[in-house]
C-alpha positions in Angstrom: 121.8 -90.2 -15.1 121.5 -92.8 -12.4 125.2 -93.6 -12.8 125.9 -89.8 -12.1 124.1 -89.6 -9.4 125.6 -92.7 -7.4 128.9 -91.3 -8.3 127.7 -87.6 -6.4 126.7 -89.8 -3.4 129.7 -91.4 -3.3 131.9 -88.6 -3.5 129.7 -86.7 -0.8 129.7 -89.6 1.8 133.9 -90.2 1.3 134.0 -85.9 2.1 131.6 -86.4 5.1 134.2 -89.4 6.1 137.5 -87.4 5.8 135.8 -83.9 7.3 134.9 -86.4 10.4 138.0 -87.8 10.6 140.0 -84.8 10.3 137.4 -83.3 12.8 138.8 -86.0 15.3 142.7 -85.3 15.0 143.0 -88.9 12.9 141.3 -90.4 15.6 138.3 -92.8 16.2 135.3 -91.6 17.3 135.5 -93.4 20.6 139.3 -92.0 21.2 138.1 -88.6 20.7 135.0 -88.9 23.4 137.2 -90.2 25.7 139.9 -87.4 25.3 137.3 -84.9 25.2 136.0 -86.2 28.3 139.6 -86.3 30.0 139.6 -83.0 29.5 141.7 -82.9 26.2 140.9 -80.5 23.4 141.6 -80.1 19.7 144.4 -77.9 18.8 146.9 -77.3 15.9 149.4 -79.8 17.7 146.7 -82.8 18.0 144.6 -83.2 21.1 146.2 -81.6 23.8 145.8 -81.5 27.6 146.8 -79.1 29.6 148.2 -80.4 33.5 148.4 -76.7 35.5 151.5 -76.7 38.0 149.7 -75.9 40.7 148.3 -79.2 41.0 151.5 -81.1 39.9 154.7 -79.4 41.2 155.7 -76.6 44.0 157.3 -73.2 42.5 160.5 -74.2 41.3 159.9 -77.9 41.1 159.6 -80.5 39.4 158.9 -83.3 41.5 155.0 -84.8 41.3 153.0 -84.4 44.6 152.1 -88.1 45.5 148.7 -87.0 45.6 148.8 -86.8 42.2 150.4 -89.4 40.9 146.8 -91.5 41.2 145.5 -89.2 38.8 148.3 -89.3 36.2 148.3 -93.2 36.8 144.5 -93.1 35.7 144.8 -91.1 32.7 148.1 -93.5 31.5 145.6 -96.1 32.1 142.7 -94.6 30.2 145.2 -94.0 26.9 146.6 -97.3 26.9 143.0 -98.7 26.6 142.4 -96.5 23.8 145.6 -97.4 22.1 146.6 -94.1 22.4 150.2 -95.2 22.6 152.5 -91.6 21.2 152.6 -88.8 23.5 154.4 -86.0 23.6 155.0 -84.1 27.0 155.6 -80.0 26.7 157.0 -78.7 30.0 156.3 -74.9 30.5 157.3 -72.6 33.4 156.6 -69.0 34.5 159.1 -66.3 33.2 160.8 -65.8 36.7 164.4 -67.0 36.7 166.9 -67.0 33.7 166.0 -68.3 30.5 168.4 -71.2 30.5 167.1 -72.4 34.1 163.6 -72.5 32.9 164.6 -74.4 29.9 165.9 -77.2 31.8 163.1 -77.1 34.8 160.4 -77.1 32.2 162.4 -80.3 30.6 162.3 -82.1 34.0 158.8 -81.3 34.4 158.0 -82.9 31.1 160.3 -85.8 31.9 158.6 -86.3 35.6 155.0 -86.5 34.0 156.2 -88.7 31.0 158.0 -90.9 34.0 154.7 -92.1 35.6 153.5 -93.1 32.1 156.8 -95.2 31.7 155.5 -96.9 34.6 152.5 -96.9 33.2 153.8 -99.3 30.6 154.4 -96.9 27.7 157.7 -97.4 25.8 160.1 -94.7 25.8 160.2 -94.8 22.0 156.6 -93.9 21.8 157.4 -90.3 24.2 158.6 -87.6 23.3 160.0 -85.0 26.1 160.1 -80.8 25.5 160.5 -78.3 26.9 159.3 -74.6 26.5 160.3 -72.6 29.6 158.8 -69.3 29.6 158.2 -69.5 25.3 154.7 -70.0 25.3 152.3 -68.3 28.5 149.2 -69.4 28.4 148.8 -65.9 29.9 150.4 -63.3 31.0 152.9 -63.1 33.5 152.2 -60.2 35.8 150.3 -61.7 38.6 150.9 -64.9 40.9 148.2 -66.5 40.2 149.0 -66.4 36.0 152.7 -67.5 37.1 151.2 -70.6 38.5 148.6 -71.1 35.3 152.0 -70.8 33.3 153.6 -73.3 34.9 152.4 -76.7 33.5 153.0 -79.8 31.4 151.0 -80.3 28.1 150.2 -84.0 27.0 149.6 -84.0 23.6 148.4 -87.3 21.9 150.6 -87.8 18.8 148.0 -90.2 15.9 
């Protein structure tokens, strides 16, 4: 009887273990504060954050403001001290242009992000660069202001 019930403890503490782990995108505790607290959050893809255009790149750009490349330096920082090493970087744009046009803009929006974290000290090997254009709104297109909330870079954290 005693046997049995060791082996019930057991098999309930390894499930609480594995729920919490899959809980935290194969992450440690500590990695997964500190995204959330970046401003990441959980999705189907891993921990994902989203970088809104409007605060990285002009309409039909893909150049990074230098008053943000402090900020991008910060968070490269804070995911190399986590050892959160694999990135991948999803460039988006609005659905204004043709299609082809926004493919290769939201690839050089993706590449100019991923570029500060090169400098960062990542190695290429360990980022990955996409690119969406107008595939996946966050919402819908019909106003300015949801053009500009479409046009963005993910950075998802690959475990």
């Amino acid at each position: 009887m005693l046997k049995n019930a060791f082996k019930v403890l057991f098999i309930l503490a390894f499930t609480a273990t594995m729920t919490a782990c899959m809980s935290l995108g194969n992450l440690s505790y500590k990695q997964a504060r500190m995204l959330k607290k970046e401003g990441f959050v959980l999705t189907n893809d891993g921990w994902t954050l989203a970088l809104p255009e409007r605060l990285l790149f002009g309409f039909d750009d893909y150049q990074i403001q230098p008053h943000q490349q402090g900020k991008l330096n910060t968070l490269a920082t804070q995911l190399i001290k986590y050892d959160l090493n694999k990135i991948k970087f999803i460039g988006h744009t609005d659905n204004v242009g043709q299609a082809n046009y926004n493919q290769q803009l939201s690839e050089k929006r993706a590449q100019s992000v991923a570029n500060v974290f090169l400098k960062q000290g990542y190695n290429s090997s360990n980022i990955q660069i996409i690119g969406r254009g107008a595939e996946q709104p966050m919402v819908s297109n019909d106003t300015e202001t949801n053009r500009a909330i479409n046009r963005r870079v993910n950075v998802t954290i690959i475990p």
